[in-house]
GUTIBA-59372 format. One record per residue: residue in three letters; x, y, z of N, C-alpha, C in turn. Coordinates in steps of 0.02 Angstrom, whole numbers, padded with zeros to 5 digits, always signed. Each point is the difference from the previous one (the first is absolute). Layout:
! residues N
ALAXYZXYZXYZ;...
//
This chain:
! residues 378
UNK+03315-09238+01965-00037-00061+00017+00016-00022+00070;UNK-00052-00029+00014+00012-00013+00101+00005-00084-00038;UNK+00061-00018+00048+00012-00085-00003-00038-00006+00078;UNK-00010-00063-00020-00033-00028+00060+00037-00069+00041;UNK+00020-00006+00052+00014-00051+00011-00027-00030+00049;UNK-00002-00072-00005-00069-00057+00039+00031-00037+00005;UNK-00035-00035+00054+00040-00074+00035-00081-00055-00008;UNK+00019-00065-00024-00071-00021-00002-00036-00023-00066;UNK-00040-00031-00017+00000-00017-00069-00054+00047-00016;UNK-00060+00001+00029-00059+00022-00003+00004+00034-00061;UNK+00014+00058+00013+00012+00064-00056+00031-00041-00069;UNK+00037-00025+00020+00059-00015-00054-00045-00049-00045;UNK-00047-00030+00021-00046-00064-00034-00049+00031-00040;UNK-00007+00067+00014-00057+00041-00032+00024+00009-00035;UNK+00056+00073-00003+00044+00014-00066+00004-00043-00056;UNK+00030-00050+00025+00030-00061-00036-00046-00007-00065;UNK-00071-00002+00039-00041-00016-00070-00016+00047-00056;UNK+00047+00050+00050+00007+00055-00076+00061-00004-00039;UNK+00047-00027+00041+00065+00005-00025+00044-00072-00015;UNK-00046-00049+00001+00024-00073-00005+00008-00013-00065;UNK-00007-00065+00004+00010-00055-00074-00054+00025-00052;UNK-00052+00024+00005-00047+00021-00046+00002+00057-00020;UNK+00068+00042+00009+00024+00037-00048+00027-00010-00036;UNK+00006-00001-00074+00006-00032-00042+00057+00056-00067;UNK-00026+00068+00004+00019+00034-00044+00057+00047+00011;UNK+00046+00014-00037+00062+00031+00004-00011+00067+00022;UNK-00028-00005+00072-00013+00076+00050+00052-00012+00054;UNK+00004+00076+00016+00009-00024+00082-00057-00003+00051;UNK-00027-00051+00032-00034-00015+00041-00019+00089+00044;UNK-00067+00013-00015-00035+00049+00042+00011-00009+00092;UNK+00014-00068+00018+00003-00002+00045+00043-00065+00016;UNK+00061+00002+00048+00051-00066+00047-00013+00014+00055;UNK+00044-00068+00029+00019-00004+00061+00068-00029-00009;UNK+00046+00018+00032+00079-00024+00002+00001-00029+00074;UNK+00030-00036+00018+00036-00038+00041+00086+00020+00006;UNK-00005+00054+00057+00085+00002-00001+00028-00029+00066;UNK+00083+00031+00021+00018-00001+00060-00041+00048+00044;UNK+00025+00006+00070-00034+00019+00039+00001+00072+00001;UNK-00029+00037+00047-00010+00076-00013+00068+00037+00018;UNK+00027+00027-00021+00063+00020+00020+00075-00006-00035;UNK-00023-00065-00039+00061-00033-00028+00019+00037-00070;UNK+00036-00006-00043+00026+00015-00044-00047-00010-00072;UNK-00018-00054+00010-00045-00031-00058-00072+00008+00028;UNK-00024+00036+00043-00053+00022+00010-00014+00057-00017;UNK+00066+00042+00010-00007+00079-00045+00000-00025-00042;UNK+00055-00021-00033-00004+00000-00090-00068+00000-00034;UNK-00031-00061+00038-00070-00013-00034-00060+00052+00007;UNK+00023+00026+00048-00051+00070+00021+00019+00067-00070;UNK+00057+00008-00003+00018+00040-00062-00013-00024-00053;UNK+00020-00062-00006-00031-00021-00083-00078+00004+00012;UNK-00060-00028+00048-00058-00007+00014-00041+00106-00014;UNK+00055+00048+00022-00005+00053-00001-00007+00021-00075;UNK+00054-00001-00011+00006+00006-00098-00059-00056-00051;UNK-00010-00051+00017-00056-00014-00023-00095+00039-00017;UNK+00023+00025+00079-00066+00034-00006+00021+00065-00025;UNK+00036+00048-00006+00012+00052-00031-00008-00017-00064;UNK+00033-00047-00042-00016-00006-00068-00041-00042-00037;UNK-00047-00040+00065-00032-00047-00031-00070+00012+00038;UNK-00006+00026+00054-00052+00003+00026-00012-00071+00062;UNK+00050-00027-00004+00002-00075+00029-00026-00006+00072;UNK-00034-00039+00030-00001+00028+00091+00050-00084-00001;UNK+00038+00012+00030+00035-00048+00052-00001-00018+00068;UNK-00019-00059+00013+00027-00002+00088+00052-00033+00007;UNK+00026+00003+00036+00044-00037+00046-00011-00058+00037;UNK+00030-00037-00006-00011-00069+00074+00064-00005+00002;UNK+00023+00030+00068+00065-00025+00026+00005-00057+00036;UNK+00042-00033+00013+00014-00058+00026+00083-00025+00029;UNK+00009-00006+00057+00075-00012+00028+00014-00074-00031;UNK-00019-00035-00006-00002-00096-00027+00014-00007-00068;UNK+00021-00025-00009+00010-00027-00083-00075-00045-00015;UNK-00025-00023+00035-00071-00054-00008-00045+00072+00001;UNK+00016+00037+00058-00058+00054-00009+00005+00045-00060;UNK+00074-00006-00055-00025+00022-00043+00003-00020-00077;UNK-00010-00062+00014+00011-00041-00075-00080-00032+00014;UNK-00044-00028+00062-00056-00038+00003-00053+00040-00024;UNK-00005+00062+00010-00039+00049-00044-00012+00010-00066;UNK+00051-00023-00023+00025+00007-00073-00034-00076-00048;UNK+00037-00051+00080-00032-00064-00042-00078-00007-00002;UNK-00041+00035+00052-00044-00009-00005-00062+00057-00030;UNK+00052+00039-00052-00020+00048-00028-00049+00071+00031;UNK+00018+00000+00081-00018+00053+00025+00040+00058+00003;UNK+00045-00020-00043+00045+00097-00021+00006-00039-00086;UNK+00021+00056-00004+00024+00000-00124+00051-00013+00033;UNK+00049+00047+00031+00101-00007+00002+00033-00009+00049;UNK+00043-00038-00010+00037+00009+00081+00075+00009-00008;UNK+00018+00054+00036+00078+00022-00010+00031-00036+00048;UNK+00030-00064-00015+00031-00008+00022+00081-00002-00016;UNK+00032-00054+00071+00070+00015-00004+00025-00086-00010;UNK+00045-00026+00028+00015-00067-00024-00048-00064+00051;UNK-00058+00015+00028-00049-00051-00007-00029-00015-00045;UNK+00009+00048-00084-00013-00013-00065+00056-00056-00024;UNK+00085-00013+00027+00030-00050-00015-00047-00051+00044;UNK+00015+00002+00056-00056-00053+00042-00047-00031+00004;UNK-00042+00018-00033-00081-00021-00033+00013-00036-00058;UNK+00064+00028-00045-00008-00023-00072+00039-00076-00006;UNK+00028+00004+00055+00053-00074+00022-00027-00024+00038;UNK-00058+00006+00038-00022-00039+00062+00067-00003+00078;UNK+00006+00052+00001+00037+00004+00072-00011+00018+00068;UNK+00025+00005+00038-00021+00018+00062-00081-00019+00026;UNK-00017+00064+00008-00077+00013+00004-00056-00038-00060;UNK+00052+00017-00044-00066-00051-00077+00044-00075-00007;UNK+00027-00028+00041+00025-00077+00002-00077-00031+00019;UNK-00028+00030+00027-00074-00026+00030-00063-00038-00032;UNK-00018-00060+00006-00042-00043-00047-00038+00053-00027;UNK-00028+00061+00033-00050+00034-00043+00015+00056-00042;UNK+00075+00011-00022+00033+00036-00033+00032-00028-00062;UNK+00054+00006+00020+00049-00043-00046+00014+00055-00070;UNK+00042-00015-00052+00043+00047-00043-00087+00039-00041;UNK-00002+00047+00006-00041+00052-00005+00022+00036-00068;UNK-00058+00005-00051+00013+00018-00063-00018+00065-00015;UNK+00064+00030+00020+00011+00072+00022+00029+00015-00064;UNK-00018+00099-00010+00027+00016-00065+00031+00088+00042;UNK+00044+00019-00015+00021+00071-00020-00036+00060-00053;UNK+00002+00051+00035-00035+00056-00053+00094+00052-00012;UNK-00004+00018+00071+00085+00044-00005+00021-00030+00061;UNK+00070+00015+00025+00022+00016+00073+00063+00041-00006;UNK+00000+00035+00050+00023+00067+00031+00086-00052+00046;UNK+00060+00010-00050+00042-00023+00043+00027+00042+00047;UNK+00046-00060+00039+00003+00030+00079+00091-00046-00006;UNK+00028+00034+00056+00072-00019+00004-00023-00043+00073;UNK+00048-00049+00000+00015-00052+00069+00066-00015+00002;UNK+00035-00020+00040+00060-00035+00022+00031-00011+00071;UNK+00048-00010+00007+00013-00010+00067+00036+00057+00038;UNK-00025+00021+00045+00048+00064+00018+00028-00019+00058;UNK+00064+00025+00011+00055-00011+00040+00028+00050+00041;UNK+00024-00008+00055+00031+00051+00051+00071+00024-00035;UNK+00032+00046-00020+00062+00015-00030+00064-00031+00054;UNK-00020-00007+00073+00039-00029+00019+00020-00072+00009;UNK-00034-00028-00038-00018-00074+00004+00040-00026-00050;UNK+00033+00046-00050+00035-00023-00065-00024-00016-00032;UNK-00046-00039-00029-00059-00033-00042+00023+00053-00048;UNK+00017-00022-00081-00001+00034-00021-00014-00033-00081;UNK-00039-00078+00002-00021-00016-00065-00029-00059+00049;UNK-00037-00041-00062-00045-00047+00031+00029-00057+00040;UNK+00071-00009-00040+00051-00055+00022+00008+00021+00078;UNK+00006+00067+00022+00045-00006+00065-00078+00019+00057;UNK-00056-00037-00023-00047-00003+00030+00011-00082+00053;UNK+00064-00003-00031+00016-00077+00044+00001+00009+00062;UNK-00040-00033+00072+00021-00014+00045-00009+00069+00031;UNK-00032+00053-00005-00028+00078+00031-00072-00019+00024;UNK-00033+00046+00045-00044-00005+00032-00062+00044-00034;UNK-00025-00058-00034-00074+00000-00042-00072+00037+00039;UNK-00021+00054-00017-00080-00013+00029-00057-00019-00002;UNK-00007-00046+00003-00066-00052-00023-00082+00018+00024;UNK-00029+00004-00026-00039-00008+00015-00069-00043-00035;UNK+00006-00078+00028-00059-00065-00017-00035+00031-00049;UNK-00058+00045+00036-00054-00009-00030-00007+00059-00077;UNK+00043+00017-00001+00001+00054-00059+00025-00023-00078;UNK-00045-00034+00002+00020-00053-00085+00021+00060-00064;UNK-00027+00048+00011+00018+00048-00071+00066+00027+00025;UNK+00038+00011+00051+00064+00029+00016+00036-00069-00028;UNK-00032-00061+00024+00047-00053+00014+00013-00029-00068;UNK-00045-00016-00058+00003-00032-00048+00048+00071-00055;UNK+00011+00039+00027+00052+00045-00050+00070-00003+00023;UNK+00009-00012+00076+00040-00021+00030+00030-00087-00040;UNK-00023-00034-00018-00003-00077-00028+00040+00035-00070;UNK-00035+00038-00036+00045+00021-00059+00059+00032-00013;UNK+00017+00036+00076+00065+00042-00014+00028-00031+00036;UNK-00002-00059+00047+00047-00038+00023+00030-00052-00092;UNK-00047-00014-00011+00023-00018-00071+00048+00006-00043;UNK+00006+00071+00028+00025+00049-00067+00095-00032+00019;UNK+00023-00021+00063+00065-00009+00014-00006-00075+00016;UNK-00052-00062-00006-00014-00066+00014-00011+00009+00073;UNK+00007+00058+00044-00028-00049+00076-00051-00016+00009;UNK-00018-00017+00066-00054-00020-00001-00022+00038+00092;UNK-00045+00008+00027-00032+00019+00087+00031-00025+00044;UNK+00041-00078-00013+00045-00035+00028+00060+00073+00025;UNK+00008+00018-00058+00071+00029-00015+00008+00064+00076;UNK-00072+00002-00005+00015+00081+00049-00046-00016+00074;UNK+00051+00034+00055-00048-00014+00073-00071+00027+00007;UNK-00048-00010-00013-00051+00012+00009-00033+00024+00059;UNK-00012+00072+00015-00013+00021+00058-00085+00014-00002;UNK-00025-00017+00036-00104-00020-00019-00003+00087+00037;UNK-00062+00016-00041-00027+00051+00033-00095-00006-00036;UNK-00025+00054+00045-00076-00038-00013-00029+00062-00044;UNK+00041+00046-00032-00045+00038-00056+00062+00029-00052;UNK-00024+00035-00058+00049+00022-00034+00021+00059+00052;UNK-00046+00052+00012+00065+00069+00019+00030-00051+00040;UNK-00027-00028+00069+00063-00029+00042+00057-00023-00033;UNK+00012-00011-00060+00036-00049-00024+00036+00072-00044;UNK-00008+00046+00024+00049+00052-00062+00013+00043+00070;UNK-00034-00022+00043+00027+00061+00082+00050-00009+00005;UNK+00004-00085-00002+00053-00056+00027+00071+00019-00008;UNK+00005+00040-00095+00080+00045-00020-00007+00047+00044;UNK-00027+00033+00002+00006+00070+00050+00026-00022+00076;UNK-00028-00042+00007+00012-00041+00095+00060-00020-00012;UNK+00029-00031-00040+00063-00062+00007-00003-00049+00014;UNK-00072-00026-00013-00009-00073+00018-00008-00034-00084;UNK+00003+00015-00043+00023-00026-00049+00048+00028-00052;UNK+00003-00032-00039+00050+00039-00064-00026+00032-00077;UNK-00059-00065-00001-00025+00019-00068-00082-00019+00005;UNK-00035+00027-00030-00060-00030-00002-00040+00039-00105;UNK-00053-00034-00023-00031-00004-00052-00043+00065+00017;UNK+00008+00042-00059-00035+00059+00004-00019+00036-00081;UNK-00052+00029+00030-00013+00073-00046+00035+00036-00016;UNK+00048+00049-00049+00054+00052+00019-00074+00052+00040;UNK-00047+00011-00002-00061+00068+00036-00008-00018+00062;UNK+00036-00027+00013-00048-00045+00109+00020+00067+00039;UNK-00036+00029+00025+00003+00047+00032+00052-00014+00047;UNK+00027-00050+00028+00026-00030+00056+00099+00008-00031;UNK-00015-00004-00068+00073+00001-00036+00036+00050+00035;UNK-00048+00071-00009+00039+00077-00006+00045-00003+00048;UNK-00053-00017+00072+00029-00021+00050+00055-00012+00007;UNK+00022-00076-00046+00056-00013-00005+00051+00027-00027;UNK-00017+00033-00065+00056+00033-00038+00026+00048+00046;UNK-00007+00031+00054-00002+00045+00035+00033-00020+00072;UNK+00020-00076+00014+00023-00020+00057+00064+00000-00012;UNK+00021-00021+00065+00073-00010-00013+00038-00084-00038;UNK-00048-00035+00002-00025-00081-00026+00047+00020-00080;UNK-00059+00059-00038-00002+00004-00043-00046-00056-00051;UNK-00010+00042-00068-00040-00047-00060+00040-00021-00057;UNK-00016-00066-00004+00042-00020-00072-00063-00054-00033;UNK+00000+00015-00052-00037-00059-00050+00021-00033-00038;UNK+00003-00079+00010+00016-00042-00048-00006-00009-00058;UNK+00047+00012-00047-00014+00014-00077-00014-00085-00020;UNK-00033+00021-00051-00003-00062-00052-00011+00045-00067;UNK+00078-00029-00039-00009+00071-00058-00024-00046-00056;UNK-00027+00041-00034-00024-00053-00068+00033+00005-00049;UNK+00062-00016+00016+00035-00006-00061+00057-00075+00008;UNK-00047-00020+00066+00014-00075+00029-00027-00038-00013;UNK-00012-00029-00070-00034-00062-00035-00022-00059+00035;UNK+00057-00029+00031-00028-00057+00018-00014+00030+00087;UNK+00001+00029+00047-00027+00017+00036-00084-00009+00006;UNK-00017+00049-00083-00069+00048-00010-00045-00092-00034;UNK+00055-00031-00016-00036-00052-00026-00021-00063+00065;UNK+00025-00009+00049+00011-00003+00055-00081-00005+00033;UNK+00014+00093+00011-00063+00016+00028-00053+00008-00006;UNK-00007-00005-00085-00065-00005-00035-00024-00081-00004;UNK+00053-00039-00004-00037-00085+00011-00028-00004+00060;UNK+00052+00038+00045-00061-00006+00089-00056+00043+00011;UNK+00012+00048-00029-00062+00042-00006-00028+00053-00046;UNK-00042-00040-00042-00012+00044-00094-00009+00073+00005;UNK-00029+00000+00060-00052+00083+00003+00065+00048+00005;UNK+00078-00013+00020+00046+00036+00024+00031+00031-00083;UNK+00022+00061+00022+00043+00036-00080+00039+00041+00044;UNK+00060+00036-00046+00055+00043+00038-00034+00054-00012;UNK+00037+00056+00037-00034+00050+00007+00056+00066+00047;UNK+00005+00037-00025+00024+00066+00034-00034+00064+00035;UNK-00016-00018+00059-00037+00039+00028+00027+00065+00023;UNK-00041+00041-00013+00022+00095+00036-00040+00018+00044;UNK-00048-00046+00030-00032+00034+00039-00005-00047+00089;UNK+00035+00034+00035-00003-00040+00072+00053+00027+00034;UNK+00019-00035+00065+00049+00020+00052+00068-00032-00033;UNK+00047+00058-00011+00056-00007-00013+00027+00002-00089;UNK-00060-00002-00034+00000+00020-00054-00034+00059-00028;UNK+00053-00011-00069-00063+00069-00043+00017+00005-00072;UNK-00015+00019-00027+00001+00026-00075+00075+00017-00030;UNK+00036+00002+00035+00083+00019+00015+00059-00068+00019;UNK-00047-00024+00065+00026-00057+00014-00059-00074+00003;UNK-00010-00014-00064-00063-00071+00008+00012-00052+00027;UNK-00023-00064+00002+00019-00046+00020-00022-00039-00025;UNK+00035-00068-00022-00011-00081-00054-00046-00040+00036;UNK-00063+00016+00029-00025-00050+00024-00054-00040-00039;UNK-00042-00028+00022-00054-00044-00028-00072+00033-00004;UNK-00025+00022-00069-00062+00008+00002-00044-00035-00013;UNK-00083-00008+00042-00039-00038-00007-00048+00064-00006;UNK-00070-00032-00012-00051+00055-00039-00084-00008+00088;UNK+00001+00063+00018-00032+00015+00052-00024+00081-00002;UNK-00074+00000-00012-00017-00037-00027-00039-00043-00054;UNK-00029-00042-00008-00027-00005-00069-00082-00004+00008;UNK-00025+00026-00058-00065-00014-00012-00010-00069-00043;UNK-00034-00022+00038-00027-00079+00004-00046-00022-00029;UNK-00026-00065-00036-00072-00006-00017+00017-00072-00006;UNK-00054-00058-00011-00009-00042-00018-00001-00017-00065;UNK+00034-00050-00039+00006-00031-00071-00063+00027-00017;UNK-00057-00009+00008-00076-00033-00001-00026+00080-00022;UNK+00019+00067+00023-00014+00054-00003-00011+00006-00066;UNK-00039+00056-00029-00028+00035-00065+00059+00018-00026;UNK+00023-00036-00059+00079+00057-00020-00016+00071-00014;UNK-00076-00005-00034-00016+00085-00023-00005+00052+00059;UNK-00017-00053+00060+00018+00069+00046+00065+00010+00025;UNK+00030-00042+00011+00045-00013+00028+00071+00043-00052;UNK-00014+00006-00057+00018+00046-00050-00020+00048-00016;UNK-00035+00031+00036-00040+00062+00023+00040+00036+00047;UNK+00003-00033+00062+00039+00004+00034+00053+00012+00026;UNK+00039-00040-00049+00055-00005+00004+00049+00096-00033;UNK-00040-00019-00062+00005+00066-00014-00030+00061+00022;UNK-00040+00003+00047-00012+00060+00031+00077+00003+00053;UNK+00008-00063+00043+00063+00012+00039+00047+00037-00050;UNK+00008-00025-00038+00064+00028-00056+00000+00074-00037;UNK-00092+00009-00010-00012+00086-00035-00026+00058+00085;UNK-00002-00042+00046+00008+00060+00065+00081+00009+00009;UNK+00024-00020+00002+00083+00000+00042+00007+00053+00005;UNK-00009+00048-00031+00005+00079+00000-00027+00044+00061;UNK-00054-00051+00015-00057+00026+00056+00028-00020+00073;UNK+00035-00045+00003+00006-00028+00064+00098-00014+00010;UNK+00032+00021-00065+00091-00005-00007+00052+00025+00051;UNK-00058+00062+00047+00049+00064+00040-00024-00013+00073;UNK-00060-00054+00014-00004-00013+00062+00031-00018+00056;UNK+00047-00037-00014+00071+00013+00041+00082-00031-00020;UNK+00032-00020-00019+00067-00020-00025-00008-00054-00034;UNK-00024-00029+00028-00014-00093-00021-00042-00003-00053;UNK-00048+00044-00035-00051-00004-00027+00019+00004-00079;UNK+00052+00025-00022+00055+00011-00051-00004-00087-00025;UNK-00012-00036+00027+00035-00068-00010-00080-00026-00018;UNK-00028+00024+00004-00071-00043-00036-00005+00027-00082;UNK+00041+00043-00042+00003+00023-00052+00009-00078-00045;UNK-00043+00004-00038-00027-00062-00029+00091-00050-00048;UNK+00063+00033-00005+00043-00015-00021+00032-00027+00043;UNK-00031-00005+00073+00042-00032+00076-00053-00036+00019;UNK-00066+00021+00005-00037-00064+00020-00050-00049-00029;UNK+00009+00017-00072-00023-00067-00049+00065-00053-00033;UNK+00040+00010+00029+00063-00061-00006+00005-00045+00047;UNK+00014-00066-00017+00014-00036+00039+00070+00001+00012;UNK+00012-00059+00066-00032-00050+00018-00062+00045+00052;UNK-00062-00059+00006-00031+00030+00056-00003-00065+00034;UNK-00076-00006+00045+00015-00049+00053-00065-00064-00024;UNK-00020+00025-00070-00053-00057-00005+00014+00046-00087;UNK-00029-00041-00045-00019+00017-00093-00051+00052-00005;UNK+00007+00034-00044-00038+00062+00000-00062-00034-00028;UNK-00035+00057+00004-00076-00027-00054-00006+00034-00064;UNK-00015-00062-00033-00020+00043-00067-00008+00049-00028;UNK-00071+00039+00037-00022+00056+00002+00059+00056+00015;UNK+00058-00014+00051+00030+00046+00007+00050+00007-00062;UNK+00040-00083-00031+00032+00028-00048-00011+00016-00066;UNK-00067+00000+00030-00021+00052-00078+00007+00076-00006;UNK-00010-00008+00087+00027+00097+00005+00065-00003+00005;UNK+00039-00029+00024+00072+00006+00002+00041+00007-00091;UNK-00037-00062-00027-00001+00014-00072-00006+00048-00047;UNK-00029+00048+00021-00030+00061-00024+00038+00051+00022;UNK+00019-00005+00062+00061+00033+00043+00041+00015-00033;UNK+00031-00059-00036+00081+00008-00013+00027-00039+00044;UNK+00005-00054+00041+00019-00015+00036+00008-00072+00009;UNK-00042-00029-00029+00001-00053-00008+00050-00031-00024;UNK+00072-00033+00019+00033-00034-00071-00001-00078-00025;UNK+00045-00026-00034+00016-00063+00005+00013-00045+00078;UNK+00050+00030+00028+00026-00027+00085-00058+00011+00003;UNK-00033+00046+00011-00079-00023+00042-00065-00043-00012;UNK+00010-00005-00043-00040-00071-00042+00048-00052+00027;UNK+00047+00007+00004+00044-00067+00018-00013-00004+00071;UNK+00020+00020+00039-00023+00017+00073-00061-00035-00003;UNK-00048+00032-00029-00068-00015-00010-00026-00069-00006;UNK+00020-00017-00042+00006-00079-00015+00027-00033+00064;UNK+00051+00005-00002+00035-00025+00077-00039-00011+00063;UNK-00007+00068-00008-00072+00008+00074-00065-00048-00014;UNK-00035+00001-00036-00072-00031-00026+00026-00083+00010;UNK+00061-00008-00033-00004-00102-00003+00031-00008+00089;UNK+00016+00025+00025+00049-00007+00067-00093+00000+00037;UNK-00030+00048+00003-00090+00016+00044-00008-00067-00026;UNK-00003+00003-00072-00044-00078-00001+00002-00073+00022;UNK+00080-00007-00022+00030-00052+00064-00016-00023+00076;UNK+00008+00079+00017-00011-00002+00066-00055-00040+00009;UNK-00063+00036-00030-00078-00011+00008-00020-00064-00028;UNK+00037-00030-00042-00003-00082-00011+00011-00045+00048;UNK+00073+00044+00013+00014-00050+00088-00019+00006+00044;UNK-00051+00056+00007-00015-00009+00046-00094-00046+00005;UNK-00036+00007-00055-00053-00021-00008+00030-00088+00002;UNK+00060-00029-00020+00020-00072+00047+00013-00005+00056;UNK+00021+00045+00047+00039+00015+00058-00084-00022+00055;UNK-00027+00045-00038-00078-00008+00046-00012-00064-00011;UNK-00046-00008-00052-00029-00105-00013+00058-00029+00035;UNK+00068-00003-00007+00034-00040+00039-00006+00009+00090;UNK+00000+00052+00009-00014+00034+00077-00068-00045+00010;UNK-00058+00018-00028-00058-00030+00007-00001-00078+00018;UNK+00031-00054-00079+00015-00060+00019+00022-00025+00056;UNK+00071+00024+00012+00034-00030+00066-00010+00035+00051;UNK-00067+00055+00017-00013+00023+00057+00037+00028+00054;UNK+00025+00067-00054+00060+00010+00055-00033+00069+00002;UNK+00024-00011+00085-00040+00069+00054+00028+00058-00030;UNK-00039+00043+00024-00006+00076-00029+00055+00039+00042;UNK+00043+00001+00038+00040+00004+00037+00077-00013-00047;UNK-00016-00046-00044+00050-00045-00035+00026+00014-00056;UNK-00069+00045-00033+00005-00014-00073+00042+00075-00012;UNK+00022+00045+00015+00046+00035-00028+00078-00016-00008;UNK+00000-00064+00043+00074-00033-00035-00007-00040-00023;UNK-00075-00051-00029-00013-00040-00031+00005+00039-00086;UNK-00033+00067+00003+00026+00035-00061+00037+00016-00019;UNK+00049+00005+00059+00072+00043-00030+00046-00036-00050;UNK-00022-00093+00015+00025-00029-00030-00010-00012-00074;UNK-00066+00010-00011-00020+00005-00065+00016+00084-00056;UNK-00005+00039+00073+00026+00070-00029+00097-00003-00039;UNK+00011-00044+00042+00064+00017-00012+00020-00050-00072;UNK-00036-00068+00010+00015-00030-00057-00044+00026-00094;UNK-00037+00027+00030-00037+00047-00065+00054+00061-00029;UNK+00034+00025+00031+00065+00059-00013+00038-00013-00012;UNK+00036-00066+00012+00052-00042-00036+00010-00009-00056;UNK-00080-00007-00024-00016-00049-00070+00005+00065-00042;UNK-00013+00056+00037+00018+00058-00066+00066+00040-00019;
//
């Protein structure tokens, strides 16, 4: 099968009306459009291999709409010019109203999960820097970089994990992620938030700097409890695949799920349980495409936590799976009343915004306040 990939709605608005809301019956859709990362990235293959194996066993045509933006690839979705969108934690973002969806015409977004594909993060460190747990992240030279909310808000949870806080560490600004992982290799910093796969790592493992990764082992209770009140989407995790690790020697870091196939509450469960289980009865088709792909096997990526409540439709296939348990109904629950909260407070947050006429400039810390007192109460 030839995947196609397009930039643009046009195409995608046509499909759609083959592959939208007025499918109704427990198929897989003759025809999508997905919404991924951009061309090149990690979660752009993935979706191209699963999009591949679809049409081998289903006949499926897929396109593609890549997109570098988190708006460029969740607004498609809202406005039903793609079926899916794989995303990564602008699915936490949308579903909490943050950053980019703090915005009067956004706000907590009633987002659902089908699977996601976990991924290892943590903080990686120069071996000569000593850093050698989260605690002695005290007072070392941090690489920051502002505008990168998905490095930064995982960063918020594993500072957690030992009580510091951004205060704790010198903050050295740089204006992109690689700059901000060159930075170990240069000696202009000590540690910075990473991928264990950044191409930029090997580099390092390979200098004279050297690589070390900050463990967070899970067998640190109140740490793991810690970092899950600051940030739900976070779970432990032992990764084998990246710079400085392997299958021999892993590492305790933090897994989050990147990435996931996406849909709206509002979606068809029958397709969407169609679906779901085609992801789950191809794996076979698309398992050997390259290292990482092992980890979409439906016993790793229909568990939570994820970054928004699954949908129905999916845990009916997860159900059927085997996979489904109690904790995940609990999870489940958890997730669904925490979205709804949000989306209560925030449907006051607005009428109040509205009443006292406060500028649009304003109102994402006019919400935060209501965001934050809605999370309390649970």
């Amino acid at each position: 099968m030839k995947i196609e990939t397009m930039r643009g709605g046009a195409v995608a608005a046509a499909l759609l009306l083959a592959a939208g809301g007025a499918v109704a019956a427990e198929k897989v859709p003759d025809t999508m459009v997905w919404s991924t990362y951009d061309v090149g990235s990690t979660g752009y293959v993935e979706a191209s291999a699963v999009a591949d194996a679809f049409g081998k066993k289903y006949g499926t045509r897929v396109r593609l709409q890549p997109s570098g933006t988190s708006i460029g690839r969740l607004l498609p979705l809202k406005t039903k010019r793609v079926s899916y969108a794989w995303l990564a934690n602008e699915a936490y973002f949308a579903a909490e109203g943050l950053y980019d969806f703090a915005a009067p015409d956004w706000g907590p977004q009633d987002l659902r999960v089908m699977l996601g594909r976990v991924n290892g993060f943590s903080v990686v460190a120069t071996k000569v820097s000593g850093i050698t747990d989260v605690a002695s992240l005290k007072g070392k030279r941090f690489a920051y970089v502002a505008a990168n909310a998905s490095v930064n808000v995982k960063i918020d949870g594993l500072l957690a994990f030992a009580d510091l806080t951004w205060k704790d560490m010198v903050l050295v600004p740089f204006p992109n992620y690689g700059a901000s992982l060159k930075a170990l290799v240069e000696g202009k910093a000590d540690a910075a938030g990473a991928a264990p796969n950044a191409a930029t790592l090997y580099e390092l493992a390979s200098s004279p700097n050297g690589i070390t990764w900050v463990p967070l082992p899970a067998d640190n209770a109140k740490g793991w409890t810690a970092v899950q009140k600051a940030v739900p989407f976070l779970e432990p995790f032992n990764d084998t695949i990246g710079a400085g690790i392997s299958a021999e020697k892993p590492a305790a870091v933090m897994g989050y799920r990147y990435p996931m196939v996406t849909i709206y509450a509002e979606a068809d469960a029958g397709e969407v349980y169609a679906v779901t289980k085609a992801l789950i009865d191809t794996y076979d088709l698309y398992k050997d495409v390259n290292p990482i792909m092992p980890r979409w096997h439906v016993s790793k990526s229909g568990t939570p936590p994820m970054d928004a409540a699954f949908h129905d439709g999916a845990v009916r296939a997860l159900k059927e799976a085997g996979v489904w348990t109690p904790a995940s109904q609990a999870w489940q629950d958890k997730a669904l009343k925490r979205q709804k909260a949000l989306q209560a407070a925030w449907a006051q947050a607005t009428a109040d915004a509205k009443a006292r006429n406060v500028p649009a400039e304003g109102f994402a810390k006019f919400w935060e306040e209501y965001r934050t007192k809605a999370l309390a109460a649970l």
